[in-house]
C-alpha angles and dihedrals in degrees: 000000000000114000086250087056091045092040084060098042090057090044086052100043085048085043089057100036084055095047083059092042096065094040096053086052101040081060099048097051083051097053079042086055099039094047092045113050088078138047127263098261086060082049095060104027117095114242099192137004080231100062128054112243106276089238082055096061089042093066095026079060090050089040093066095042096058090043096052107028107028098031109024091028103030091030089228128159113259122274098209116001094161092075097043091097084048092057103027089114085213099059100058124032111231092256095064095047091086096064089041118107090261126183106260109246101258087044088048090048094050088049095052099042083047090050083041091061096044105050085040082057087045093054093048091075091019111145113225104183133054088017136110126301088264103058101040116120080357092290096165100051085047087047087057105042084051085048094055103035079057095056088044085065094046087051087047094058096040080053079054092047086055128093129217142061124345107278096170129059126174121167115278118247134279107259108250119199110255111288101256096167127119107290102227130032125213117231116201129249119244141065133326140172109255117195136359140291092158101040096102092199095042111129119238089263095060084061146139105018107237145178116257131185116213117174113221130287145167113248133188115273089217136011119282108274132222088246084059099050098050087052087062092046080055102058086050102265097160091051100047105090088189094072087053131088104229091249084054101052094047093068103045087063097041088054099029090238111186107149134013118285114290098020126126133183104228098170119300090351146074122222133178137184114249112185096334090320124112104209135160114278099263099232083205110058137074122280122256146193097027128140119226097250076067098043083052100044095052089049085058090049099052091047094258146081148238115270117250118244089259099045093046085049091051089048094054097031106033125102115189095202107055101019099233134129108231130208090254141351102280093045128283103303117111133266110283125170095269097058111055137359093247135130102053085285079138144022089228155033110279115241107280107270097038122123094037088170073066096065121116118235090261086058089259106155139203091008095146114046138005101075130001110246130239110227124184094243125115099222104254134163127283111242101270098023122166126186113244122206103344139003093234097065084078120318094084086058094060118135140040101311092082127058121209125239127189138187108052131246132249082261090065122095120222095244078055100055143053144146087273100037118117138194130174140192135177114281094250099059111116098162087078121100085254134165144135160231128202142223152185147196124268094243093042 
């Protein structure tokens, strides 16, 4: 190796360290935010049966870094082992947590910031090459700052479950002029390359990169608004059992759904609570907070259906020209403020049409951020898949009772998403950040 090829290995390796470096912080300074805008009874209260104590997901946070960086990485002894079965996510359901011992929240924050320091000592002589899988290109710190930044939207909609007075505030959006673009976008038949091989932070699930064929279809331009939706509460769609699969409509009727959650009828207007604030429905913006029997039920409605995995990642990675799948839809940079609403910038979807340096090369826009998306896929293995480093990141959640959703939300943050990236739910969950676009065949 010459001294020029070395010198740029060592720029490179300092390049990367630095890279972790931020994203381990910039997490870390979100979960901070999000544990310290309330007091500490909010911290320890449960919310939700449906949502884990916000005390419980900060050491929980502080649990996994220590499990992954400090013991399975640095090869130390363990800190508290005496708390790993209180905060193993698969040992107790969310609705237990609250009766378990848990750290109170000034001891959970001293044992995350302790287990902080260390793993940030341990990245300052960390090895990226000729090591193990997990710290290759630094796998395991981005592992960690993904882990955490997911936990920081979990904590975020538990912040939405809770009632009270606003605890969050974040700036309100640019105005944008009124969306007047075609509504729906073709995306061409033929083969394209689905998942990653090359991505190094990719989870096990995003894995192995593959050939698809998806014939062609007609997808929306922009995500399903709330004008859009009412419009499908008032032409009785929660009272039409026809637009509705017969799991679906079971539980509409079982739960007396009739508007998204959060939403209420007050007159001629629908309102709804966002973070401890009771606003006007925006008509422009995405819909939120609908399952996807209800994402489903209003495609049917509206003559249409909901994309396929596959066909909602062409439509964000394809580009026709070159025939190459990028990284995202407006090529393989990375997010930056003018691409996509992500990171808790703000405390809602952007109005439909916004971000158009976020566009894919077909004119799809808002793809990444704003609202996950509902697709019509049950989450399944890639051909070649191999679970890394556990089994529990996805391959235990194989199978139809999970539906796939794609995209991110503006309460993801960018070294969570990406055009591969995937994330699933049962088909009931409304507390997500979830929306949804529709599609169609090209001889529908």
């Amino acid at each position: 190796m010459t001294a020029q090829e070395s010198g740029t290995t060592a720029a490179g390796t300092e390049t990367l360290r630095e890279r972790l470096l931020a994203s381990l912080v910039t997490a870390r300074d979100r979960t901070t935010l999000l544990t310290s805008c309330v007091e500490d009874p909010d911290l320890t209260a449960q919310h939700s049966p449906l949502m884990s104590p916000l005390v419980w997901d900060l050491a929980h946070i502080g649990n996994q870094e220590e499990l992954w960086l400090l013991r399975n990485v640095g090869g130390r002894e363990a800190m508290r082992p005496d708390i790993d079965v209180l905060y193993d996510a698969f040992e107790h359901p969310r609705s237990e947590r609250p009766s378990l011992p848990l750290l109170p929240p000034e001891e959970a924050r001293k044992y995350a910031a302790e287990v902080r320091g260390r793993a940030l000592d341990l990245l300052e002589g960390a090895d990226f090459e000729g090591g193990s899988r997990l710290t290759e290109a630094g796998f395991a710190f981005g592992m960690i700052a993904q882990h955490e930044q997911q936990h920081d939207e979990t904590m975020l909609i538990t912040h939405q479950l809770r009632t009270g007075p606003a605890a969050l505030t974040a700036p309100a959006h640019e105005p944008v002029p009124p969306y007047t673009g075609p509504a729906e976008v073709l995306v061409p038949g033929g083969p394209f390359t689905m998942g990653t091989s090359t991505e190094p932070w990719a989870l096990d699930n995003e894995r192995p990169a593959h050939v698809r064929e998806v014939a062609p279809f007609w997808i929306d331009t922009v995500p399903v608004t709330n004008a859009a939706y009412q419009a499908f509460i008032a032409d009785g769609g929660y009272d039409t059992e026809r637009w509705w699969t017969p799991e679906g409509w079971a539980h509409v009727r079982r739960n007396s759904l009739k508007a998204p959650l959060y939403w209420r009828r007050e007159g001629s207007q629908w309102l709804r609570r966002r973070f401890g604030v009771t606003e006007v429905v925006p008509p422009e913006e995405p819909v939120l907070h609908v399952c996807w029997y209800e994402a489903d039920a209003y495609a049917r409605w509206a003559g249409r259906r909901l994309p396929t995995e596959a066909e909602w990642e062409k439509a964000a990675r394809h580009d026709p020209v070159t025939g190459r799948s990028t990284r995202y839809p407006w090529g393989d940079a990375d997010p930056g403020p003018e691409h996509a609403n992500l990171g808790q910038r703000h405390l809602s979807p952007a109005p439909v049409g916004s971000y158009p340096a976020g566009e894919s090369p077909l004119g799809v826009r808002q793809l990444i951020g704003d609202v996950w998306e509902w697709t019509s896929s049950d989450l399944a293995p890639y051909p070649g898949f191999a679970a890394f480093p556990y089994r529990e990141y996805s391959e235990v959640f194989f199978g139809p009772e999970y539906k796939v959703m794609r995209g991110g939300s503006f309460a993801v943050d960018p070294v969570a998403c990406r055009g591969t990236f995937r994330n699933w739910d049962y088909p009931i969950r409304r507390q997500i950040f979830a929306g949804f676009r529709t599609a169609r065949s090209e001889s529908a």
